[in-house]
Short mmCIF file of the C-alpha atoms (twelve columns), coordinates in Angstrom:
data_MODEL
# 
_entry.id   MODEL 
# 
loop_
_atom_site.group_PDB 
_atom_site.id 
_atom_site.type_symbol 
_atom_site.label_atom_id 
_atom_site.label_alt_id 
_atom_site.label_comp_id 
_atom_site.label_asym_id 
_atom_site.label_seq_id 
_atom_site.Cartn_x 
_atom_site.Cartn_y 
_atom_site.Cartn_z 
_atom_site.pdbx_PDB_model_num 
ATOM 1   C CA . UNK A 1   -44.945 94.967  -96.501 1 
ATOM 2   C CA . UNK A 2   -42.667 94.268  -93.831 1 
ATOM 3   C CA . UNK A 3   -40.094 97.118  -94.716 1 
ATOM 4   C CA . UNK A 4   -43.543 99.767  -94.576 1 
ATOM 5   C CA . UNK A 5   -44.387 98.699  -91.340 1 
ATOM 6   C CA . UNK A 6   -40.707 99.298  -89.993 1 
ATOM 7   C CA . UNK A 7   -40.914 102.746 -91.536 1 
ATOM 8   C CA . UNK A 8   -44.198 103.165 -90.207 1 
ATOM 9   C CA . UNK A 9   -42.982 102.607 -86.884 1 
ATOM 10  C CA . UNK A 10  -39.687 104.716 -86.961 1 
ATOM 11  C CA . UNK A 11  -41.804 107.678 -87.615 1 
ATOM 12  C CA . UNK A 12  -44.313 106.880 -84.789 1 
ATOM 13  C CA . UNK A 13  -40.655 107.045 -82.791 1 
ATOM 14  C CA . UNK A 14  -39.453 109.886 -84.290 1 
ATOM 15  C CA . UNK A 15  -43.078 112.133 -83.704 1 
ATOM 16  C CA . UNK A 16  -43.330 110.836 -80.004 1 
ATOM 17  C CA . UNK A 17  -39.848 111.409 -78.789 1 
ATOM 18  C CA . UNK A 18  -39.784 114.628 -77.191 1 
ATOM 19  C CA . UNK A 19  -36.772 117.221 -78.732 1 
ATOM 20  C CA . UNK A 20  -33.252 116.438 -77.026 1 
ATOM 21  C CA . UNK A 21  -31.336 119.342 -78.312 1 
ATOM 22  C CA . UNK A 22  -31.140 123.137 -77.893 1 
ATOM 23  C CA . UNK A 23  -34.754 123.309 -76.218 1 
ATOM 24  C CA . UNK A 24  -35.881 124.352 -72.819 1 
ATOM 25  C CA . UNK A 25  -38.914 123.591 -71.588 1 
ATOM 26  C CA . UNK A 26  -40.068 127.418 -69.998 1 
ATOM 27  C CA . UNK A 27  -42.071 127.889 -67.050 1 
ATOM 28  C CA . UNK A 28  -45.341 129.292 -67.186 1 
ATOM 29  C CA . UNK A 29  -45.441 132.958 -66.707 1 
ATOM 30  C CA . UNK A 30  -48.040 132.330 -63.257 1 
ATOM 31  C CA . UNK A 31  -45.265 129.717 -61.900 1 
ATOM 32  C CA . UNK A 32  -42.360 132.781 -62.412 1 
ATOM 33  C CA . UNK A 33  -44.669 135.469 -60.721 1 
ATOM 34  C CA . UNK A 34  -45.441 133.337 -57.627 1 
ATOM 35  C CA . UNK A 35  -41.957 132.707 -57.579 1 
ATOM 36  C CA . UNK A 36  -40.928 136.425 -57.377 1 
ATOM 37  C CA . UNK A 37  -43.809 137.031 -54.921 1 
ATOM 38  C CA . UNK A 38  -42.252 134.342 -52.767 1 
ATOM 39  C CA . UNK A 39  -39.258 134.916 -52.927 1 
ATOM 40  C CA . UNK A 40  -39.788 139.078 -52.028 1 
ATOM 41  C CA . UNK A 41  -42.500 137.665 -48.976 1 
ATOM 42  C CA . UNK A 42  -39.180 135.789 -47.688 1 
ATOM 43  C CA . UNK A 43  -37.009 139.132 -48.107 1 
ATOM 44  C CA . UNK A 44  -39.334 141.354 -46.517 1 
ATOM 45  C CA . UNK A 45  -39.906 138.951 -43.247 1 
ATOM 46  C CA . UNK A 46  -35.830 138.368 -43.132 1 
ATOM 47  C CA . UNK A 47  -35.898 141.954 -42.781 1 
ATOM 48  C CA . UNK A 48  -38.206 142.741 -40.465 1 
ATOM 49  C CA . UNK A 49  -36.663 140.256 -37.888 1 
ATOM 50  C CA . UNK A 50  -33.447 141.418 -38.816 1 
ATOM 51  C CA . UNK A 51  -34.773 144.821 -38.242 1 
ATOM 52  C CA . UNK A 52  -36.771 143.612 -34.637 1 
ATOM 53  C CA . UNK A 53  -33.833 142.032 -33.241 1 
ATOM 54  C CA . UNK A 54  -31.524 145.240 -33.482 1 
ATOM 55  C CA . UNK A 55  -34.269 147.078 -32.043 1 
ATOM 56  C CA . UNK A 56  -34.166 144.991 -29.111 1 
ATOM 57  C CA . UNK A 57  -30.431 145.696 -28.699 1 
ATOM 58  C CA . UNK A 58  -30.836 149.151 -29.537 1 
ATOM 59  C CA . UNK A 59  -33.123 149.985 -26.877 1 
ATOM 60  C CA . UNK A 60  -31.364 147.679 -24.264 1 
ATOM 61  C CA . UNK A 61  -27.972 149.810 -25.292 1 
ATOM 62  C CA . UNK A 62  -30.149 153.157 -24.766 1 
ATOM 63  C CA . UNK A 63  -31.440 152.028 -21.103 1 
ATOM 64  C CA . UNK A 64  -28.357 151.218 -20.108 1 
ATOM 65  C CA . UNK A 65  -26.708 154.104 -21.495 1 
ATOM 66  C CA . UNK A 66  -29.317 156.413 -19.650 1 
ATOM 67  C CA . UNK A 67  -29.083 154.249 -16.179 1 
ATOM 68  C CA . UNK A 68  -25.022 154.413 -16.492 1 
ATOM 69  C CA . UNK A 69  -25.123 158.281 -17.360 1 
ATOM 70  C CA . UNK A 70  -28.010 159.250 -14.555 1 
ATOM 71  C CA . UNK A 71  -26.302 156.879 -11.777 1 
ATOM 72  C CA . UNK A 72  -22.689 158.859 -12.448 1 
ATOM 73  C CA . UNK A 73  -23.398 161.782 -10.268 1 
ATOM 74  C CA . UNK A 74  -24.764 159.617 -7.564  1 
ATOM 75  C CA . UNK A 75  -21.669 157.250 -7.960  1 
ATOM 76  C CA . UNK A 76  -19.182 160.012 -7.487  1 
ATOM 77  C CA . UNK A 77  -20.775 162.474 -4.937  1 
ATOM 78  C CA . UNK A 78  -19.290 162.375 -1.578  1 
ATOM 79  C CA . UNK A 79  -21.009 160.437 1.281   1 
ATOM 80  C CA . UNK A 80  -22.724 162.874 3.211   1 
ATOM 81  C CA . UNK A 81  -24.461 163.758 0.266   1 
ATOM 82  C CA . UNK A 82  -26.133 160.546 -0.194  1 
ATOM 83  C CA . UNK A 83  -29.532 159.659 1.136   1 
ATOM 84  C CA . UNK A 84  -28.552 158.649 4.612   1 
ATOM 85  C CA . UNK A 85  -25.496 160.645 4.892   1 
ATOM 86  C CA . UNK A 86  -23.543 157.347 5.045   1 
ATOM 87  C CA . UNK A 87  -22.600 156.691 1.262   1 
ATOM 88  C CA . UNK A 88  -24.441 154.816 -1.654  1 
ATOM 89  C CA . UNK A 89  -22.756 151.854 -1.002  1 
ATOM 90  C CA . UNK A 90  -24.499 151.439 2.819   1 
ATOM 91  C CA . UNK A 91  -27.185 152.844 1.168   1 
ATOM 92  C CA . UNK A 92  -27.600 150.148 -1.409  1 
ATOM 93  C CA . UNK A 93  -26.546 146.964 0.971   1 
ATOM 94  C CA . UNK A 94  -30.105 146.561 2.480   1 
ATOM 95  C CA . UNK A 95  -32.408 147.116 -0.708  1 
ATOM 96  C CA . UNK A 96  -30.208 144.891 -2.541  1 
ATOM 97  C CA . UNK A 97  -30.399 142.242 0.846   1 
ATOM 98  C CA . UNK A 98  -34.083 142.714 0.673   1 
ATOM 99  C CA . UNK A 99  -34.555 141.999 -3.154  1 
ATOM 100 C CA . UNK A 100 -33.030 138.975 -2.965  1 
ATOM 101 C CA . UNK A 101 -34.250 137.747 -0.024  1 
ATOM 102 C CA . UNK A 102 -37.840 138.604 -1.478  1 
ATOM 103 C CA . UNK A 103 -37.230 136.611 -4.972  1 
ATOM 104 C CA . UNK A 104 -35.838 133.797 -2.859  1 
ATOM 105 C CA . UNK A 105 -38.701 133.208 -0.462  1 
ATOM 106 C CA . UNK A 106 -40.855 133.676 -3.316  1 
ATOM 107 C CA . UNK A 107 -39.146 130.874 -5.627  1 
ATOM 108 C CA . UNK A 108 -38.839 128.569 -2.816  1 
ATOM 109 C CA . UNK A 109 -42.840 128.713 -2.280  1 
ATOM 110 C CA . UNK A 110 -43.466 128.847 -5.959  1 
ATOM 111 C CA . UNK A 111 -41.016 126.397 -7.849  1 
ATOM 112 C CA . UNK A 112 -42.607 123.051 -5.975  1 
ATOM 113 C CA . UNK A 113 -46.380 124.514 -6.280  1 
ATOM 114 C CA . UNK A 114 -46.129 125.053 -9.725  1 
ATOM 115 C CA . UNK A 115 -44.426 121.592 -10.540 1 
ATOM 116 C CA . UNK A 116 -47.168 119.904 -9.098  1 
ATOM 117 C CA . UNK A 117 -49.993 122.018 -10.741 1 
ATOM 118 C CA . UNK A 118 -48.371 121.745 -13.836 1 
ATOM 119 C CA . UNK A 119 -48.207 117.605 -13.065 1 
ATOM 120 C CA . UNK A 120 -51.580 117.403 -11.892 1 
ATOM 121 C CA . UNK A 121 -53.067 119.221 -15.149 1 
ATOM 122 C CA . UNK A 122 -50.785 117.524 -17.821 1 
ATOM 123 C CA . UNK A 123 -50.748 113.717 -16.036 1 
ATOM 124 C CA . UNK A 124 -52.948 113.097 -13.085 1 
ATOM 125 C CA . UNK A 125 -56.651 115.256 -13.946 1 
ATOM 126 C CA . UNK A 126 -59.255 114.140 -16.320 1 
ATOM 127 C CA . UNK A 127 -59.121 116.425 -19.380 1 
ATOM 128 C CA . UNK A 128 -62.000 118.424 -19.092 1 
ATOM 129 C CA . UNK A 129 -61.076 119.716 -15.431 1 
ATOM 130 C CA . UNK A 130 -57.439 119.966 -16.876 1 
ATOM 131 C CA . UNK A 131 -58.490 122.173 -19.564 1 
ATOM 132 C CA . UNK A 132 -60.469 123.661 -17.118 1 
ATOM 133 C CA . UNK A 133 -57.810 124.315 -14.378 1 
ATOM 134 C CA . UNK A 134 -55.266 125.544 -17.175 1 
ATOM 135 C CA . UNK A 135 -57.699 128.321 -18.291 1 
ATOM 136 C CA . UNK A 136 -58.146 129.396 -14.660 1 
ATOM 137 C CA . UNK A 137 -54.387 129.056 -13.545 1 
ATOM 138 C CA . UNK A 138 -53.516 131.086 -16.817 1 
ATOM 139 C CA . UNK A 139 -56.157 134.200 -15.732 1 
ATOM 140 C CA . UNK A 140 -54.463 134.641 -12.564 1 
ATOM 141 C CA . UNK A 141 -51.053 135.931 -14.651 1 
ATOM 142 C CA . UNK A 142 -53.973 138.516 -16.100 1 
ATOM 143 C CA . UNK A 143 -55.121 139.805 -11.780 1 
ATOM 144 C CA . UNK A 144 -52.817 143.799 -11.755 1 
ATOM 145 C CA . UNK A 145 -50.582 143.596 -9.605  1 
ATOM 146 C CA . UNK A 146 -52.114 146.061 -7.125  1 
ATOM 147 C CA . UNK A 147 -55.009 143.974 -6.416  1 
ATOM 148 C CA . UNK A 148 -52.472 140.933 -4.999  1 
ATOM 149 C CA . UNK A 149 -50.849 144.252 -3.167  1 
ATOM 150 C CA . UNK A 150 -54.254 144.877 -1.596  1 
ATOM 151 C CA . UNK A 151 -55.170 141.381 -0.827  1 
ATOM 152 C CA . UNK A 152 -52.156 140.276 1.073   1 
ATOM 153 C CA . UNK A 153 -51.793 144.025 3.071   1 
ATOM 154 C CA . UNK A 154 -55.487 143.509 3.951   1 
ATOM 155 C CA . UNK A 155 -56.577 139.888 3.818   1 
ATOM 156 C CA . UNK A 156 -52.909 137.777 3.971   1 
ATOM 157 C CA . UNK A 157 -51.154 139.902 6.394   1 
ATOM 158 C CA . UNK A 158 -53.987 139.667 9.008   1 
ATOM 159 C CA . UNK A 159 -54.539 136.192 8.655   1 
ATOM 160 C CA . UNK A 160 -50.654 135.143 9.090   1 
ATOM 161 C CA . UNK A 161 -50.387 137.478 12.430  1 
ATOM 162 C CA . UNK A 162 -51.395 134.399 14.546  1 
ATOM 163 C CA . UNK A 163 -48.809 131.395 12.468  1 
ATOM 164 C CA . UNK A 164 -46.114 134.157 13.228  1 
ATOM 165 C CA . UNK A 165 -46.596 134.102 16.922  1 
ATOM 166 C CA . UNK A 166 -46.605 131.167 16.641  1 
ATOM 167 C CA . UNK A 167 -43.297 130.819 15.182  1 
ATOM 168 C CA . UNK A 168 -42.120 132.939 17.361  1 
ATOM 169 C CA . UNK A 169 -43.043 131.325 20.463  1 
ATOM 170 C CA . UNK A 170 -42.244 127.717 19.038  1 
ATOM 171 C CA . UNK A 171 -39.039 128.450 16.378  1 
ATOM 172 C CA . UNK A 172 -37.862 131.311 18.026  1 
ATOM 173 C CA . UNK A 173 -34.493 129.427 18.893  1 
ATOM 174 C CA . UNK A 174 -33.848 129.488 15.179  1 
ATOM 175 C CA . UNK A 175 -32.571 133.090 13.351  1 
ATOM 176 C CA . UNK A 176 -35.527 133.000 10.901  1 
ATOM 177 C CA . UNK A 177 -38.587 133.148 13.287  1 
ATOM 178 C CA . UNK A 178 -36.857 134.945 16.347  1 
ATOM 179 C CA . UNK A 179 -39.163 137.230 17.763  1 
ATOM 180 C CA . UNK A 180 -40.860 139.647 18.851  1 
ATOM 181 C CA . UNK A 181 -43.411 138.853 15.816  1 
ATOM 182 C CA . UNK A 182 -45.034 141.520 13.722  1 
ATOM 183 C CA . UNK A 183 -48.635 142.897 14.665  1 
ATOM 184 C CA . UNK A 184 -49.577 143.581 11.804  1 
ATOM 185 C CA . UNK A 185 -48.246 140.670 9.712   1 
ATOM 186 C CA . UNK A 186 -46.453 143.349 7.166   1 
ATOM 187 C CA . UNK A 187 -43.328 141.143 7.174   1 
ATOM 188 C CA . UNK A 188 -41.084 140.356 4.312   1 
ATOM 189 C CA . UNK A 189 -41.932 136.483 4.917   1 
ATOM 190 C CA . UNK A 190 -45.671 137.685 3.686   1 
ATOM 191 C CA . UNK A 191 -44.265 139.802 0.939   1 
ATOM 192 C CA . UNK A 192 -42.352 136.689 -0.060  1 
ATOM 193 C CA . UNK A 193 -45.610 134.716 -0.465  1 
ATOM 194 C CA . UNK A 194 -47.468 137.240 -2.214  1 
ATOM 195 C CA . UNK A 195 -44.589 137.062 -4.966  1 
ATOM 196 C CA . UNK A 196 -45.092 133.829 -4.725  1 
ATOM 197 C CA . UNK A 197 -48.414 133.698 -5.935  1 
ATOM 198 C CA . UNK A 198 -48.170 136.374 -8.539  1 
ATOM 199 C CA . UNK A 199 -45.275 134.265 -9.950  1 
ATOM 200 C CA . UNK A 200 -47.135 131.673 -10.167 1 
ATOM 201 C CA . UNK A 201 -49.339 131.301 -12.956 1 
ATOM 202 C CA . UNK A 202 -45.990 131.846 -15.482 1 
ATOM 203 C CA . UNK A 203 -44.432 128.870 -14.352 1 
ATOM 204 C CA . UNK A 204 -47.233 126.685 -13.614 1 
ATOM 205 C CA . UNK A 205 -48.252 127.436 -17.946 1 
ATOM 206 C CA . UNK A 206 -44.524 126.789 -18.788 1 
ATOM 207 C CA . UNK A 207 -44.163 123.477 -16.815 1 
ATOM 208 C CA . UNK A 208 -47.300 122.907 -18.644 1 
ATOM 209 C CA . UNK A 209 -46.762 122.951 -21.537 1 
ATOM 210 C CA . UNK A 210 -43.178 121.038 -20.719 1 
ATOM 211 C CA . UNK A 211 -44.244 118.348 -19.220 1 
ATOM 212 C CA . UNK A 212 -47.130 117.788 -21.898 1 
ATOM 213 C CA . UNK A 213 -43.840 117.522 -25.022 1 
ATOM 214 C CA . UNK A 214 -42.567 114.652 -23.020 1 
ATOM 215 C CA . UNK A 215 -42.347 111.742 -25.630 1 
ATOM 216 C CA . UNK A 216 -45.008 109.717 -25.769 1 
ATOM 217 C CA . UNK A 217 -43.108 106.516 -26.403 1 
ATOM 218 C CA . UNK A 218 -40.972 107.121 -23.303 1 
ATOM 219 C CA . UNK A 219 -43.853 107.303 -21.217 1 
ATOM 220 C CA . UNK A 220 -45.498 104.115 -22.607 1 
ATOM 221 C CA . UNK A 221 -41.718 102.666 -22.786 1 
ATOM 222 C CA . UNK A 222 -41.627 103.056 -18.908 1 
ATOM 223 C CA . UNK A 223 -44.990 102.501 -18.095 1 
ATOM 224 C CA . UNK A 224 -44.686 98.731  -20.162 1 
ATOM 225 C CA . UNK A 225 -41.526 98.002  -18.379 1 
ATOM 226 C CA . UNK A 226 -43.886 97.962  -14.843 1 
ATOM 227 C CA . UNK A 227 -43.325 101.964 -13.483 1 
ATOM 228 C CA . UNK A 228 -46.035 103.132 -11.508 1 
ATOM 229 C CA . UNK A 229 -47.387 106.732 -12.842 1 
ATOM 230 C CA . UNK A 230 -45.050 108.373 -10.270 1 
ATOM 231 C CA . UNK A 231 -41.616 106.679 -11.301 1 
ATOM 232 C CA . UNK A 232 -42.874 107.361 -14.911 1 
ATOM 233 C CA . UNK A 233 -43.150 110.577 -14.249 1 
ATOM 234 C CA . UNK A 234 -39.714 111.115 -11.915 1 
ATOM 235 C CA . UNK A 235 -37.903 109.013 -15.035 1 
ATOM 236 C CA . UNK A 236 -39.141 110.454 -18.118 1 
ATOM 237 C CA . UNK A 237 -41.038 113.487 -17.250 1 
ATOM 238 C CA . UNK A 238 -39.066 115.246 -14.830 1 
ATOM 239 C CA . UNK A 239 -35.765 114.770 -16.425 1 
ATOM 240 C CA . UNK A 240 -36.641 115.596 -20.091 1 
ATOM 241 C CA . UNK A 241 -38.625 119.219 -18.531 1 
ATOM 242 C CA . UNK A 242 -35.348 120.128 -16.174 1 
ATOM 243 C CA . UNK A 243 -34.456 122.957 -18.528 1 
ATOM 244 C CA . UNK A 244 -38.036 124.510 -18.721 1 
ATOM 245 C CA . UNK A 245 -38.313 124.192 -14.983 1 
ATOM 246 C CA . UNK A 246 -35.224 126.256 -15.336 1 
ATOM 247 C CA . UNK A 247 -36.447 128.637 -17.271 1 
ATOM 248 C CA . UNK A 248 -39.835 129.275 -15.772 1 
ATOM 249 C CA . UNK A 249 -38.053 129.177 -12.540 1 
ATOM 250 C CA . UNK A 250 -36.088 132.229 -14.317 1 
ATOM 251 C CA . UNK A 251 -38.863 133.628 -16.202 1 
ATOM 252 C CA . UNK A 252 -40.884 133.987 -12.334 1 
ATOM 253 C CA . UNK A 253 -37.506 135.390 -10.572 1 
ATOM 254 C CA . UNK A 254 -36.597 138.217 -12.938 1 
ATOM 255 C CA . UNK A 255 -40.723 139.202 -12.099 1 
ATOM 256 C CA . UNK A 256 -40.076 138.933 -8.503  1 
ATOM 257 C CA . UNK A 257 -37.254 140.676 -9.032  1 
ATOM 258 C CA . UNK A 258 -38.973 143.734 -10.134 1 
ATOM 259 C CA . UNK A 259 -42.116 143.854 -8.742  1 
ATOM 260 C CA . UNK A 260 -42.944 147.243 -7.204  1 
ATOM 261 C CA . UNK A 261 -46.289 147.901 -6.012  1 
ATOM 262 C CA . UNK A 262 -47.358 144.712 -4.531  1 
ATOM 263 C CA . UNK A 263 -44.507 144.710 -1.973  1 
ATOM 264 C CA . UNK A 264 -44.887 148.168 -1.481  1 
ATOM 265 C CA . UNK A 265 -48.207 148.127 -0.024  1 
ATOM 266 C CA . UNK A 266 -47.404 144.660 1.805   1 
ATOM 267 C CA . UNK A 267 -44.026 145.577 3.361   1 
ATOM 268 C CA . UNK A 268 -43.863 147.314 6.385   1 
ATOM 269 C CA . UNK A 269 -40.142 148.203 5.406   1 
ATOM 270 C CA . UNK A 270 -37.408 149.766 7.088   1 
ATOM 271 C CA . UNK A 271 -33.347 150.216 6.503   1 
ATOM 272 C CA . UNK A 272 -32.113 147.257 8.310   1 
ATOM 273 C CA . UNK A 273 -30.573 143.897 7.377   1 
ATOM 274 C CA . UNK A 274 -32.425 141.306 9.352   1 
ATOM 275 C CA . UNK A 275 -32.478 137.701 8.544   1 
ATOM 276 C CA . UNK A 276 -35.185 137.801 10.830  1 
ATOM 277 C CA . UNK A 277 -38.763 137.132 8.599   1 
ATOM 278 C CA . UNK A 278 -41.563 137.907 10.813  1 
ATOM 279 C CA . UNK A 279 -39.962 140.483 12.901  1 
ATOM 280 C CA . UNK A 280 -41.190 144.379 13.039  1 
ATOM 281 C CA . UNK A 281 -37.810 145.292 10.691  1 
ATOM 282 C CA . UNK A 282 -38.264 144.316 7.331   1 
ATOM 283 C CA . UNK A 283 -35.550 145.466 4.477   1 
ATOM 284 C CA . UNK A 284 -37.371 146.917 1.771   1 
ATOM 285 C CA . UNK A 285 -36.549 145.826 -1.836  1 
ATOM 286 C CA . UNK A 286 -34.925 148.330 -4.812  1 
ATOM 287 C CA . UNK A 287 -38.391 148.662 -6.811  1 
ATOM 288 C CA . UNK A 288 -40.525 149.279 -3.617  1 
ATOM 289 C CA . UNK A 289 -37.973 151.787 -2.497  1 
ATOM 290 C CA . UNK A 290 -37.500 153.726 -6.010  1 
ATOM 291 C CA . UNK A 291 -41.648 154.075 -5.623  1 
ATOM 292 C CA . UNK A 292 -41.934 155.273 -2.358  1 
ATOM 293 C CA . UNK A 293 -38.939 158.121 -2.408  1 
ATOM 294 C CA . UNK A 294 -38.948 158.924 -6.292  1 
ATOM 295 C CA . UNK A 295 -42.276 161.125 -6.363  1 
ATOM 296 C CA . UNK A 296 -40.211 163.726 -3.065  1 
ATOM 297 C CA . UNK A 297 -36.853 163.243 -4.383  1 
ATOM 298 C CA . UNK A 298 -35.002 166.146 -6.276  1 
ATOM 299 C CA . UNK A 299 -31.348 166.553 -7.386  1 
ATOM 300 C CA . UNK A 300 -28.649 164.330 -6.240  1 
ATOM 301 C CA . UNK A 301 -31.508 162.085 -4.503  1 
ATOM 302 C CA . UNK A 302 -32.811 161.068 -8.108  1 
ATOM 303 C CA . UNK A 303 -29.240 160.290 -9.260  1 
ATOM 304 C CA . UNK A 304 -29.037 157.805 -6.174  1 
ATOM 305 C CA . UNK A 305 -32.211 156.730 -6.963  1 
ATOM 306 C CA . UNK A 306 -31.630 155.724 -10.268 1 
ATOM 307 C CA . UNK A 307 -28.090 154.136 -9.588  1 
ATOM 308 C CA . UNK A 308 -29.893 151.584 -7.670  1 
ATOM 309 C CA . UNK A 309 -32.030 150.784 -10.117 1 
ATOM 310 C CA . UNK A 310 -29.029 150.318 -12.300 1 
ATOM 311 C CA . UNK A 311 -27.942 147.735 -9.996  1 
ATOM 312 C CA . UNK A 312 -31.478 146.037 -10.308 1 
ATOM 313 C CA . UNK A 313 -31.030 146.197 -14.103 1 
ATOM 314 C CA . UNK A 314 -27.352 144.286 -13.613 1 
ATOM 315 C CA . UNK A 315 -28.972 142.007 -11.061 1 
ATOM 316 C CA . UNK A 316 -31.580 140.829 -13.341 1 
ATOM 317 C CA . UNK A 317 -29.449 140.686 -16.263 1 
ATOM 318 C CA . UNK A 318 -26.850 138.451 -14.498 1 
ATOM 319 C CA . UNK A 319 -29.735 136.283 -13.705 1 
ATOM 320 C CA . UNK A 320 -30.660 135.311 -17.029 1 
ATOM 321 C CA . UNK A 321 -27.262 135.078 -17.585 1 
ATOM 322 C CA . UNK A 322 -26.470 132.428 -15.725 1 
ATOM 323 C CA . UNK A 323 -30.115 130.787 -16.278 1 
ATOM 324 C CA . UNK A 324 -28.628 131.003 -20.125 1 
ATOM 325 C CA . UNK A 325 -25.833 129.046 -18.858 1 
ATOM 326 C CA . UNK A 326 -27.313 126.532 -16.787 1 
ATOM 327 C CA . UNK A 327 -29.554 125.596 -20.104 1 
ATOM 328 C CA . UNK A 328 -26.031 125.608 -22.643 1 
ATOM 329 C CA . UNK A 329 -24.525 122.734 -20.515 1 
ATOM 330 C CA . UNK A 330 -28.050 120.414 -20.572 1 
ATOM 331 C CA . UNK A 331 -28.743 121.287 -24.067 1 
ATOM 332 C CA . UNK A 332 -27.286 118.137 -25.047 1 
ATOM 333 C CA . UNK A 333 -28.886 115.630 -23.150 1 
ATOM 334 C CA . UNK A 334 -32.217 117.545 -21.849 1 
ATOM 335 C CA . UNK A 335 -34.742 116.856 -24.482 1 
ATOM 336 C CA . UNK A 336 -36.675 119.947 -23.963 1 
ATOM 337 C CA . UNK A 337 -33.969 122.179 -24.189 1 
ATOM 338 C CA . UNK A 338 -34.277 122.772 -27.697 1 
# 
């Protein structure tokens, strides 16, 4: 009885032990097709990106090919044949001083505003008018850009004529605000603060959205240890978002850079190089000069034309450049750098 019941029970062992040599389990056929499906999804997006990104480079290769070609002629005519009668290179010095000096004014106004709208609607306001204030701050980036042309040559410029006597009578000692001030308040100071404002919805959404990836823990870390919402914020906040201040600082100077219409219908502009910002003489920037003379110019003056905005192109792109820099050496310590 006892020897049945072992054999009994070897052949329970024997049915239920699953095969151990030369079988495969096989997948079903459904599991194989998804897997072919997925695995062709994954070729065809690799492509595509593969495909976008060369794109990119292609066309950035064919713009500057047809900026270096069309600026040649200009480059290598003599200098009485130059707009000005005076050479490219004195014809380029004050668009390039003006460009610059526009993007600059308009950072230095922009940069601290948008910090502190971006703080205000990620720390400081009650969500609703956050969300709110974000929606509203975001439609401004959607205004064209010759409606804030129109508002500053007809509402801003007006309205600053009195704060530039002003200046002039009171800070006329200093370079900046030496007068006699402009009538009509069509300065590069006011084109500088219309920039400004246009820039200003860009970086406000990408200190935003900056600020709000701060780390949780590090602000509850620094808030338990007895900071005040303003030392949590200098501690934690500020230093972890340094990179994308950087880059929206970037992001908002290579669109000041370039921005045509709205200085051109603020900017009472002339060919001098004036430090001066509220004076009659205003330099006129590369963009705002390529629209006013490109629709009369013919021959040579198109080749000049375009070789300045060839030298807008390498401004810009030495911009982001060194932006692209700035961000490699932090992106080791900055937490938001990626």
């Amino acid at each position: 009885m006892v020897a049945r019941t072992h054999v009994l029970t070897l052949r329970e062992e024997t049915v239920s032990r699953p095969p151990t040599t030369g079988t495969s389990i096989t997948p079903p056929a459904q599991g194989r097709r998804g897997s072919s499906a997925q695995r062709l999804g994954d070729r065809v997006f690799s492509g595509l990106s593969t495909a976008s990104g060369v794109l990119i480079l292609v066309v950035l290769a064919a713009v500057t090919l047809f900026l270096v070609t069309e600026s040649l002629p200009a480059l290598t005519a003599a200098r009485e044949d130059v707009i000005g009668g005076e050479g490219f290179l004195r014809y380029l010095g004050p668009l390039v001083f003006g460009t610059l000096l526009a993007a600059v004014l308009a950072l230095l106004f922009a940069v601290p505003l948008s910090i502190g709208i971006a703080l205000f609607i990620s720390h400081y306001a009650p969500r609703r008018l956050a969300r709110t204030l974000g929606y509203v701050v975001d439609l401004l980036a959607a205004i064209p850009s010759v409606v804030y042309g129109i508002w500053g040559a007809l509402v801003l410029a007006p309205y600053l004529v009195p704060t530039y006597r002003w200046l002039a009578e009171h800070l006329g000692f200093i370079p900046l605000f030496a007068g006699p001030a402009s009538s009509t308040g069509r300065t590069i100071l006011t084109a500088g603060l219309v920039l400004s404002v246009m820039i200003l919805p860009i970086m406000s959404a990408i200190n935003r959205e900056v600020f709000l990836q701060t780390p949780k823990l590090h602000e509850e870390a620094s808030l338990a240890l007895g900071a005040t919402r303003w030392e949590m914020i200098r501690m934690t906040v500020l230093p972890y978002a340094r990179s994308g201040i950087v880059s929206g600082a970037m992001l908002g100077l290579g669109r000041a850079l370039g921005e045509t219409i709205a200085v051109l219908l603020v900017l009472s502009a002339s060919s001098a190089v004036t430090a001066n910002l509220i004076g009659q003489s205003n330099p006129s920037t590369i963009p705002a000069n390529i629209a006013a003379q490109f629709p009369e110019a013919s021959g040579l003056d198109v080749n000049v034309l375009i070789a300045t905005g060839l030298v807008l192109f390498a401004i810009t792109f030495a911009v982001n450049f060194a932006a692209r820099a700035v961000l490699a050496r932090r992106a080791d310590f900055d937490g938001a750098a990626g």
